[in-house]
Wavefront OBJ file of the C-alpha trace (Angstrom):
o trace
v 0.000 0.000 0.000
v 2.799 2.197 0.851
v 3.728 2.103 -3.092
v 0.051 3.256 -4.394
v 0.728 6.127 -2.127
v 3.886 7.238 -3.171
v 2.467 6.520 -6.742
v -0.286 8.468 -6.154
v 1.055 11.488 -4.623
v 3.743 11.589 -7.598
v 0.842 11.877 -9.774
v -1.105 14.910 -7.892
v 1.935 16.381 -7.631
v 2.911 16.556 -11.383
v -0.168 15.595 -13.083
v -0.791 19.677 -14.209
v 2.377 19.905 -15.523
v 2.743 16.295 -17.238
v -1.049 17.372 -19.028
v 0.917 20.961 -19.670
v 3.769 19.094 -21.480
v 1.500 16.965 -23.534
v -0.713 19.866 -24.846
v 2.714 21.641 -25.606
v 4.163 18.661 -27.637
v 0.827 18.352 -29.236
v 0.087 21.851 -30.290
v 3.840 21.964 -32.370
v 3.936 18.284 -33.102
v -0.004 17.224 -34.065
v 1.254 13.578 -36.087
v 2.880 12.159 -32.945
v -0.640 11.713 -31.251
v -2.449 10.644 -34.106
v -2.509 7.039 -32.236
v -4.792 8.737 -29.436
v -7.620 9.706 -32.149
v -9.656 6.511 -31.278
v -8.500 6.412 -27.520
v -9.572 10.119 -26.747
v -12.672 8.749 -24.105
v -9.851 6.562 -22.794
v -6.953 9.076 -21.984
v -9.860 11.944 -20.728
v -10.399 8.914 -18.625
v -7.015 9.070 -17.532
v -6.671 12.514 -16.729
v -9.633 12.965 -14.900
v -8.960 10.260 -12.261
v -5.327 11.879 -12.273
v -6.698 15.073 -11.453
v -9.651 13.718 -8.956
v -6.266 12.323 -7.064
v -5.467 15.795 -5.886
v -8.856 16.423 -4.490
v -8.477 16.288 -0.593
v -11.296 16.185 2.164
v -10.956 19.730 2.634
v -12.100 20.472 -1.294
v -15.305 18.243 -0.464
v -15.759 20.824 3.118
v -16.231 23.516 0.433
v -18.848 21.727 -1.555
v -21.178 21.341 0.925
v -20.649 24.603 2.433
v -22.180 26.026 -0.494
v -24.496 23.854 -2.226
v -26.236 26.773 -4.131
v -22.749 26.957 -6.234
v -22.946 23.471 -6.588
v -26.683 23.423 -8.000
v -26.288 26.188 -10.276
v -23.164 24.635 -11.612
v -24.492 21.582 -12.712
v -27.969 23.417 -14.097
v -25.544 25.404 -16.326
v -24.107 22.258 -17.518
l 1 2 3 4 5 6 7 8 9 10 11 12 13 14 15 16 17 18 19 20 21 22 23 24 25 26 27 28 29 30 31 32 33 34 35 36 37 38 39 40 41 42 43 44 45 46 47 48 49 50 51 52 53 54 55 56 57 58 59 60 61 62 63 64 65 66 67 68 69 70 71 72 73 74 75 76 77
């Protein structure tokens, strides 16, 4: 267990700039991710659950505080 947490906090800590990098290398060099075309659902996949490993109990505290925000949010979506 102690390696999924090191794993884990490796990718909260980095995942920004790793998803940064990738956009960067994309935006100059489009051919190199033509292979990701049909996996796009996939690898949105991917970086959502990276980035829902940074949330913390603290970001949830703030949800609830103000459910209003969190209603009109998902109305507008």
């Amino acid at each position: 267990m102690k390696f999924l947490g090191k794993l884990s906090d490796f990718i909260s800590k980095y995942m920004a700039a790793f998803v940064i990098i990738v956009a960067v290398i994309a935006l100059f060099q489009p051919w190199t991710f033509k292979w990701a075309a049909p996996n796009i659902a996939m690898l949105l996949g991917i970086v959502m659950f990276g980035m829902g490993l940074t949330l913390k109990p603290e970001d949830f505290k703030v949800v609830f505080s103000r459910p209003k925000d969190v209603i009109v949010g998902c109305v507008a979506q």
